[in-house]
C-alpha positions as CSV (number, residue, x, y, z in Angstrom):
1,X,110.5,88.9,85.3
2,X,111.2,89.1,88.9
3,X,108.2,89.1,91.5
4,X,107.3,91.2,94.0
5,X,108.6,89.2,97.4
6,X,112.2,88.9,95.6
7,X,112.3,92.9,95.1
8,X,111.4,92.8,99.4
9,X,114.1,90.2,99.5
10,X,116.2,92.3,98.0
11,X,115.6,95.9,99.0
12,X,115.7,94.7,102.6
13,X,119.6,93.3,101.9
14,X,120.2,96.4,100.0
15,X,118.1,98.9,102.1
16,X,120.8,98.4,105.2
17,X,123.4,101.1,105.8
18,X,126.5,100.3,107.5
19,X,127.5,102.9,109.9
20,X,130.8,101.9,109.8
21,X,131.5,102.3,106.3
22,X,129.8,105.0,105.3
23,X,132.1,106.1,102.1
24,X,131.3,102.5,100.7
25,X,127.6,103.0,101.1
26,X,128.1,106.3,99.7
27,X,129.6,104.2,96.6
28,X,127.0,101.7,96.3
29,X,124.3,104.6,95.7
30,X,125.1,104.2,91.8
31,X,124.9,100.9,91.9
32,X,121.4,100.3,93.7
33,X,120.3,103.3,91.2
34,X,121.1,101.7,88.2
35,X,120.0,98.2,89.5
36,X,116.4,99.1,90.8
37,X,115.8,101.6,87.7
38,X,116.7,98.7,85.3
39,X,114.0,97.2,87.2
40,X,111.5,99.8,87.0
41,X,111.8,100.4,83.5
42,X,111.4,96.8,82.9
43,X,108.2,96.4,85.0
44,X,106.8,99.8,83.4
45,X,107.3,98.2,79.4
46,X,105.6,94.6,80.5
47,X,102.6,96.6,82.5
48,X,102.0,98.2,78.7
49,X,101.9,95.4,77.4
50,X,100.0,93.6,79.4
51,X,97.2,96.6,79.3
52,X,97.6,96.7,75.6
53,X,96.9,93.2,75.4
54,X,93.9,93.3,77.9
55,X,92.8,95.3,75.5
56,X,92.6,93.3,72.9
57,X,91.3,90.6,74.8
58,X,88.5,92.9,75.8
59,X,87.3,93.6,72.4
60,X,87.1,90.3,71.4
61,X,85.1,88.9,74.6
62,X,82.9,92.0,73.2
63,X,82.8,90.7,70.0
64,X,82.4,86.9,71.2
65,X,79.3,88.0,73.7
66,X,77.8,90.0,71.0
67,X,78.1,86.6,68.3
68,X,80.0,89.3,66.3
69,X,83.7,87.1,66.3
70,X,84.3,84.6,63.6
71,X,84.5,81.0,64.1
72,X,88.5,81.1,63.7
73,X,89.1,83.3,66.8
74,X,86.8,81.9,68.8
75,X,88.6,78.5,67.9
76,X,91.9,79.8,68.8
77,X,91.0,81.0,72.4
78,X,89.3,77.9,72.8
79,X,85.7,79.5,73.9
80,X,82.3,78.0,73.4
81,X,80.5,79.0,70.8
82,X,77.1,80.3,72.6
83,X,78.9,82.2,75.8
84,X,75.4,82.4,77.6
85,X,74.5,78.9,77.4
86,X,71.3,79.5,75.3
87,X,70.0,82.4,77.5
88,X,69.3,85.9,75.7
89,X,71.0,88.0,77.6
90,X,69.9,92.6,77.2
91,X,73.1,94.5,76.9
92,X,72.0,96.2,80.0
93,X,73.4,93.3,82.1
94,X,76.6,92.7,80.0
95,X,78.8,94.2,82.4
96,X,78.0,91.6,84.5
97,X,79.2,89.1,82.4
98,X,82.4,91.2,81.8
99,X,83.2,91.4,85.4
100,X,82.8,87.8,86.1
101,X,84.4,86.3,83.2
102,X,87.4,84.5,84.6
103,X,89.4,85.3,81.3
104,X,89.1,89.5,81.9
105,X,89.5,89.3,85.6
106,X,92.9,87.3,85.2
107,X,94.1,89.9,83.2
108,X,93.0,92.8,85.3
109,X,94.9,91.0,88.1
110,X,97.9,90.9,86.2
111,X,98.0,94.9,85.4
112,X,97.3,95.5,89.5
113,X,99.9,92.9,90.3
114,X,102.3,94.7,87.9
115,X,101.2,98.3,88.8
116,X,102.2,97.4,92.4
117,X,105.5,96.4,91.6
118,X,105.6,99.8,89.5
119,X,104.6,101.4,92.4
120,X,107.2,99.6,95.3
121,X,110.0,99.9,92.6
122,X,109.2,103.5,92.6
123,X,109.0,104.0,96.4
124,X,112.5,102.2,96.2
125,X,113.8,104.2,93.8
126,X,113.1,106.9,95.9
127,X,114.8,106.2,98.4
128,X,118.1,105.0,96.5
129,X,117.4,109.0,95.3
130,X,117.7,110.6,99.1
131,X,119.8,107.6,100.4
132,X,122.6,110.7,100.2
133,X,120.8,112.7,102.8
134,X,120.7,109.6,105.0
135,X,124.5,108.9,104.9
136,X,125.0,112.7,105.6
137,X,122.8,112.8,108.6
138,X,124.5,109.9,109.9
139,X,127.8,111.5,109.7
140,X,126.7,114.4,111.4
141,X,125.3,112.5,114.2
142,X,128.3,110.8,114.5
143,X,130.2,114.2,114.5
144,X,127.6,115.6,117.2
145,X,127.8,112.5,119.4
146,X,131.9,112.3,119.3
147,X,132.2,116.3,120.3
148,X,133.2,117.5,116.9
């Protein structure tokens, strides 16, 4: 999947209008449509995955802090076997052990990463939408300032 600074890369090439060749920028519209909306779509399908997944992984760090998850899983993940290191912990504080545990916050920075690339492929999209309006506002400008 692509990051984040490669879709600025790229929206900043594919962003720029040339004034002198407006008809081919009026071509490309298609183009940048279907290329940034292949991109959005994609982005959209990995972010649900990735929150179905933190899902998961959220119900079994419940099930691990609560000594409720079989010896198998925990074995797979790799996890100790006594999360708290011997303290008893009430279940009044076990948010605080959610929040912090490095496992869940990696994943909750995945799905913000990936809803702001939802969100700037959107914006872009956008703008690929009205780009139209832009070209036609530059031709009439260029009308306007030639006397026509």
């Amino acid at each position: 999947m692509i990051n984040i600074e490669e879709i600025h890369e790229m929206w900043k090439k594919d962003s720029v209008i040339d004034d002198l060749n407006l008809d081919e920028a009026s071509k490309q519209t298609a183009r940048l449509h279907a290329k940034y909306l292949e991109l959005l779509s994609t982005a959209k399908l990995r972010l649900k995955k990735f929150e179905l997944d933190q899902k998961t992984l959220l119900r079994d760090k419940w099930l691990h802090f609560n000594g409720k998850l079989d010896k198998e899983t925990i074995d797979k993940y790799g996890w100790p076997y006594d999360p708290f290191n011997g303290l008893k912990i009430m279940k009044s504080d076990m948010d605080y052990y959610f929040n912090s545990d490095p496992e869940l916050q990696k994943s909750e920075a995945q799905i913000i990463y990936l809803k702001t690339l939802v969100e700037t492929l959107q914006e872009i999209l956008d703008s690929v939408k009205w780009r139209h309006q832009t070209i036609k506002n530059m031709i009439e400008w260029k009308k306007f300032t030639s006397g026509v």
